[in-house]
N, C-alpha and C positions, 0 to 999 in steps of 0.2 A: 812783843807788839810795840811798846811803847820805843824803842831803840830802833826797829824798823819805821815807823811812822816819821821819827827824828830824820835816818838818815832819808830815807823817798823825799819828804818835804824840803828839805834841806838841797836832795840834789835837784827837785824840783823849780828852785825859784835860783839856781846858780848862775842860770845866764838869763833868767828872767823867761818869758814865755818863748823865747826863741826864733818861731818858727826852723825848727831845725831837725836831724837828725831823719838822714836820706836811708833807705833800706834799699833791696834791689827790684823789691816790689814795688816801690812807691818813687822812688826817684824820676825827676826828668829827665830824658836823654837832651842832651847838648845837637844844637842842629849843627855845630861844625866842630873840628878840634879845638880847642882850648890855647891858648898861646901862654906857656908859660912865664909864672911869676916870679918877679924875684926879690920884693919887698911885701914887708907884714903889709905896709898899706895898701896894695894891689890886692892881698888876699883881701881885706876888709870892707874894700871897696865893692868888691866883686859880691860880698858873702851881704852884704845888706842891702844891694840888690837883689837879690836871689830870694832873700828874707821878703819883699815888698818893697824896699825903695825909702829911704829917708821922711819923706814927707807926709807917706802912710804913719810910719810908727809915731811920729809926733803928733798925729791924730789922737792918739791910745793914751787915757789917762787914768780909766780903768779897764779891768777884765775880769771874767770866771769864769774857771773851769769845772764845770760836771762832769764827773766819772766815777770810776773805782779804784778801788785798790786789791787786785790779784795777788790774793798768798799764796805761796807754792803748796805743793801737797798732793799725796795721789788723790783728791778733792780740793779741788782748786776753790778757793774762796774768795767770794765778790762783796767789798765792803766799800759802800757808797762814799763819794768823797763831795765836799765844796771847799775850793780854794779859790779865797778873793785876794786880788793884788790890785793897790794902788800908787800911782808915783809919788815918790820915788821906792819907797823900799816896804811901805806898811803892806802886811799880809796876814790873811784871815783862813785857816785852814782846821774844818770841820770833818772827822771821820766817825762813824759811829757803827759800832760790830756787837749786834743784838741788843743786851742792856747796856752799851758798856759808851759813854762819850768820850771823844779827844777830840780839844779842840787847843790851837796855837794861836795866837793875838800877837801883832808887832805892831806898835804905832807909829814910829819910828824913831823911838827913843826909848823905851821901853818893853819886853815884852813877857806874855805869862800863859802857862801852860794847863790847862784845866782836863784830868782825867782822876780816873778811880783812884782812889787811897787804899791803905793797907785793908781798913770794915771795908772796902766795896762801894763807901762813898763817896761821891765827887769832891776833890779838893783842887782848890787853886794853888800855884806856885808860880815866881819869879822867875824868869830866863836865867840859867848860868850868865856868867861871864862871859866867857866862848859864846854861848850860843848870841849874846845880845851881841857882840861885836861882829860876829857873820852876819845879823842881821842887817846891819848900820852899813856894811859895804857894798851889800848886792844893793843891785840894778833891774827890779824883781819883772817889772812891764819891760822891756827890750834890750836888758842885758848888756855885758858893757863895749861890744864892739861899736852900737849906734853911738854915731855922735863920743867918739869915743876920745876923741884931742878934747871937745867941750866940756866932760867928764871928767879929764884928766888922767885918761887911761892912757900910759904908754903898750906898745908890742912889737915884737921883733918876731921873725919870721926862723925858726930853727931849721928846719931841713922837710924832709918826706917820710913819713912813715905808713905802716897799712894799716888800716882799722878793720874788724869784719871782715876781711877782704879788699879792700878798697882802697886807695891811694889818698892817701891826706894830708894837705899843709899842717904841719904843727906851730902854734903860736906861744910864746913866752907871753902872757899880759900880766900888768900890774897893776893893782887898782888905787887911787888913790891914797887911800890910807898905808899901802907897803903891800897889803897881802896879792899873793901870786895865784895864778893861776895860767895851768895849760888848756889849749884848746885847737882841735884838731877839725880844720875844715874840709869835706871832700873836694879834692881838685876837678873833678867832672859836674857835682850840682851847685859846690860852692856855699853849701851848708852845713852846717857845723854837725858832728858826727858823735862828739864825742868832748867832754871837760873834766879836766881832773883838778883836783880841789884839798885842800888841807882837812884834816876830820874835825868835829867839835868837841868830841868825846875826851874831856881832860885827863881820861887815863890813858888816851894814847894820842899826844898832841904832835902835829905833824904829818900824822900816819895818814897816806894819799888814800882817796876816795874817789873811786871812777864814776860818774856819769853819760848812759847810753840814750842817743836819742832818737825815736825812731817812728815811721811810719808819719809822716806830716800831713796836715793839708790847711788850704788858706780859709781865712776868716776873718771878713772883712778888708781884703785885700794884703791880708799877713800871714807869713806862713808861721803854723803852731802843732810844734811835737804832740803826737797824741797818743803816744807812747813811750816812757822815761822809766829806765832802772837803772840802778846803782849798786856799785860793786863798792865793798870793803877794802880791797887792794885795786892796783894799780892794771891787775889784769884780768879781775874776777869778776864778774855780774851776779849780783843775789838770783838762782836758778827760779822760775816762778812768782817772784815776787815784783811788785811794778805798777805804777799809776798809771791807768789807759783813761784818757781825757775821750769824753762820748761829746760833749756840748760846749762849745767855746763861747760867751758874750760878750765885746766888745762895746766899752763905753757904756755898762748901764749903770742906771741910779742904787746909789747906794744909801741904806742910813744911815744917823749919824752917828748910833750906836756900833758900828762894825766892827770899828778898831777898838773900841771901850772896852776896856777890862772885865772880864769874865766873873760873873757872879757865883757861887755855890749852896745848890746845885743850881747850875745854867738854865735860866726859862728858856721854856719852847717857844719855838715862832721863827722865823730867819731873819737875820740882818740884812739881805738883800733881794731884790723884788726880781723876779725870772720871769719871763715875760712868758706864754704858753708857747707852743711849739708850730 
């Protein structure tokens, strides 16, 4: 559990909430053909419109998502999630499966992991290395194609490949600090389909991580994956396993405690206020 929770969260906030990841159930169809592209910037161009539009996502300086988290199993299991993000990169992600708490803290500059210890008690810990440097480069609110020269993200446009079925730009991006990433947007909705990403896991450093993103819909005029699983290799998806996003809120109040370092054991109460339904 603790190794799945890692990688889902982790592929979770890689391009940040996205609004991405077209299915064939859920995509728009295009009212005409497509004029093909032939620079990253055209795809980029293309794919943040299709997200909402530029001047939507810089509306966005916070969000959270309510859902679950689907473990596979011939009994699938529903374990409630909250995952808070704010810009730039701090994130606050809460799961809890019967007695048992996990929670993740980044303020963005630090972060610490609070789950069961060997007695069953809750103990805190320090982010690795790895994981504190993944944290520091993502783009956790709109990921790094927005505004992605102001970022200082380069990308280059490799070729066409298929995802699911489907035809997709793949992009070479770079982030600031060096670290690479691919990301593969559909050529017909022109939302991102699919991002692959280096593992954090320092017994296998390197080793690619696939992220699938799927079934979207807007929320407050942005589009947000509301279904995201992650594969171990480059071709694999964890079968059953996957964060389905039920509730998206944009822009609400947060405390001041959210990002603050996790006590043990964690008092009850939330860090952020959910407005009723």
């Amino acid at each position: 559990m603790r190794r799945l929770v890692l990688t889902l969260i982790c592929g979770a906030v890689c391009c940040g909430s996205l609004g991405v990841g077209a299915t064939p159930a859920g995509q728009r169809k295009p009212a005409r053909a497509q004029v093909p592209v032939k620079t990253a910037a055209e795809v980029i161009d293309r794919n943040v419109a299709a997200r909402g539009g530029l001047d939507a996502w810089r509306k966005v300086d916070t969000m959270v998502w309510l859902g679950h988290l689907e473990h596979g199993g011939r009994e699938t299991q529903r374990i409630p999630f909250v995952m808070t993000l704010k810009r730039p990169n701090l994130t606050r992600f809460e799961l809890k499966e019967q007695f048992n708490q996990f929670t993740r803290i980044f303020d963005g500059a630090h972060g610490w992991k609070l789950r069961p210890g060997a007695d069953g008690r809750p103990e805190t810990k320090a982010f690795s290395p790895e994981e504190v440097n993944f944290a520091r480069t993502e783009f956790v609110i709109d990921g790094p194609l927005i505004d992605y020269q102001a970022k200082g993200v380069t990308a280059d446009l490799d070729g066409i490949d298929t995802v699911d079925g489907r035809k997709a730009y793949r992009l070479s991006v770079k982030l600031p600090a060096g670290a690479e990433r691919k990301v593969w947007i559909d050529t017909q909705t022109n939302l991102d389909i699919r991002l692959d990403r280096p593992a954090t896991n320092p017994l296998k450093p390197g080793a690619p991580v696939s992220v699938y993103y799927r079934n979207y819909e807007a929320a407050d005029g942005v589009q947000v994956a509301r279904s995201i699983e992650t594969g171990v290799d480059a071709g694999g998806v964890v079968a059953g396993d996957k964060l389905v996003i039920d509730r998206v809120l944009v822009n609400p109040k947060l405390d001041d405690g959210t990002f603050a370092p996790p006590a043990a054991p964690l008092r009850r109460g939330g860090h952020v206020r959910i407005p009723a339904s």
